[in-house]
C-alpha positions in Angstrom: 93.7 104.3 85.6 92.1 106.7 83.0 91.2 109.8 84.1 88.1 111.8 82.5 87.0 115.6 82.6 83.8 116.1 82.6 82.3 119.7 81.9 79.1 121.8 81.6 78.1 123.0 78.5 79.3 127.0 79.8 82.8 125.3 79.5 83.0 124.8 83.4 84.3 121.6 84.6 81.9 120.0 86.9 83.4 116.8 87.9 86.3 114.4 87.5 85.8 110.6 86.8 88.6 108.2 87.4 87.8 104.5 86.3 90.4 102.3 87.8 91.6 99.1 86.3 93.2 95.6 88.0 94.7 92.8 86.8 91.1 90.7 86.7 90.1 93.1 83.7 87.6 94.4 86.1 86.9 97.9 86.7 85.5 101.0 88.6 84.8 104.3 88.3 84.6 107.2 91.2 83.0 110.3 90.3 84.0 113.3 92.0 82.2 117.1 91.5 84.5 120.0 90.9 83.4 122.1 94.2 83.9 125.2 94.2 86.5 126.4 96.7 86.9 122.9 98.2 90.8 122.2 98.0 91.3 125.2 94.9 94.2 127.1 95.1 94.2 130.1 93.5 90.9 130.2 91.9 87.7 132.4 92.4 84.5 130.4 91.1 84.8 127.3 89.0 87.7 125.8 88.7 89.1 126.8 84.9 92.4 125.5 83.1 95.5 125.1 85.3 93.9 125.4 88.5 94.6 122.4 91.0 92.1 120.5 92.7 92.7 118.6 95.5 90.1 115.6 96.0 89.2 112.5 98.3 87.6 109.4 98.5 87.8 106.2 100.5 89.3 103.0 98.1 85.7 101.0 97.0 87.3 98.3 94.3 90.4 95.6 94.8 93.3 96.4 92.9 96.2 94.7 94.8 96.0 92.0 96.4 99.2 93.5 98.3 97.2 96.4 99.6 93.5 96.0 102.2 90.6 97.8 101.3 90.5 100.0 104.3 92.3 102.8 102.4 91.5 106.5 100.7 92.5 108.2 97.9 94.0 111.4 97.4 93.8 113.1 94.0 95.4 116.2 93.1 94.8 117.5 89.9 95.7 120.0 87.3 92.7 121.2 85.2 94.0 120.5 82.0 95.1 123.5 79.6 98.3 122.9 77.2 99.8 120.6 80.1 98.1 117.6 82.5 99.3 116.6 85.9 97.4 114.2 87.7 99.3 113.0 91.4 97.4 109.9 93.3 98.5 109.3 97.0 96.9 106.3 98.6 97.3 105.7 102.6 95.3 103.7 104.9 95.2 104.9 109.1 99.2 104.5 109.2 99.7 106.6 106.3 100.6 106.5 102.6 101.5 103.6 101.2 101.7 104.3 97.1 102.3 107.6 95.4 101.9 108.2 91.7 102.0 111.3 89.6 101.4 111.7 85.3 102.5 114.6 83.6 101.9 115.6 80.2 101.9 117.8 77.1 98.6 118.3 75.0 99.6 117.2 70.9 96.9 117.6 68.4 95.3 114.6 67.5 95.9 113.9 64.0 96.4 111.4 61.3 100.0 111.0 61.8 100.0 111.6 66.1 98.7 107.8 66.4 101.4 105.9 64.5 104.3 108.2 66.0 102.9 107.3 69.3 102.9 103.5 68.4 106.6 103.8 67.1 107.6 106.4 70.0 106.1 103.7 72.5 106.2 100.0 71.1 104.8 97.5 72.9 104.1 100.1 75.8 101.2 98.1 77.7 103.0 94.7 77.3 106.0 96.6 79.4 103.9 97.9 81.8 101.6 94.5 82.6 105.1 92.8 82.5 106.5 95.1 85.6 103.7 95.0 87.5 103.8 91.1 87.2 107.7 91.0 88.2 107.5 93.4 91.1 104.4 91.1 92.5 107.2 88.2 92.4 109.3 90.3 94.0 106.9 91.4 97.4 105.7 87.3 96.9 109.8 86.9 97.3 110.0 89.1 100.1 107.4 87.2 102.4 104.5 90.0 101.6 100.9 88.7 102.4 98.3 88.1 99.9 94.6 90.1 100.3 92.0 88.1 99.2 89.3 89.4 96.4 86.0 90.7 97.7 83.1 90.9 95.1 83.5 94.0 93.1 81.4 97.0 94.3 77.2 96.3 92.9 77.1 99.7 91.3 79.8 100.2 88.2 80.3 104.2 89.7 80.7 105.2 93.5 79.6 109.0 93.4 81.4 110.6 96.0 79.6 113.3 97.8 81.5 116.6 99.0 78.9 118.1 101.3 79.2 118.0 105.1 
């Protein structure tokens, strides 16, 4: 999943995109306004850097094929100043099922911050393609049902809308 902060030109952030990715190199994106007071702690206005937003919407795209489509996500989010945090909860009507968090430290971007991260992380996605491939063995193993694939949603984005 990739995350993206999206903000008005006056510097206030106005929405958060998160484009999710599966296994069938298909993907999806849910848009998600920055409200104002809606799940903010600690903040008066728009949300600036550090506050945390809390955000919802209900699961639109196949991932697993482990997991039904009759499921919501939970997002709660740093706004992103010298440090990131991004947590994901998902849960369907008997509650939450997978639970994810990302933390991380801003680095400048520079000539030399690309190859460190190649040498500091070799082979980083091949790991991480690789484990999700031997843990699917493993539920397979343990007599967990396969979901079948619907047709990806029609529209590349869902906008989720926060009023009412």
């Amino acid at each position: 999943m990739s995350v993206y902060f999206c903000y008005q030109r006056d510097g206030s952030l106005a929405a958060i995109l998160y484009e999710v990715h599966n296994t069938f190199r298909e993907r999806h994106s849910y848009l998600i306004p920055a409200d104002r007071g809606a799940g903010l702690e600690g903040v008066a206005g728009a949300p600036g850097a550090g506050a945390v937003i809390e955000q919802h919407c209900r699961k639109g795209f196949y991932v697993s094929p482990f997991m039904d489509m009759d499921m919501s996500y939970r997002f709660r989010v740093a706004v992103p100043d010298q440090r990131v945090m991004v947590a994901i909860r998902a849960a369907d009507k008997d509650g939450p099922l997978l639970t994810a968090a990302l933390t991380g430290e801003r680095i400048a971007l520079t000539d030399l911050a690309l190859p460190r991260a190649l040498a500091t992380h070799p082979l980083l996605t091949l790991k991480v393609v690789g484990a999700i491939h031997w843990h699917a063995l493993r539920l397979l193993l343990k007599g967990l049902k396969l979901r079948l694939r619907p047709l990806p949603p029609a529209a590349p984005v869902t906008v989720v809308n926060t009023e009412g």
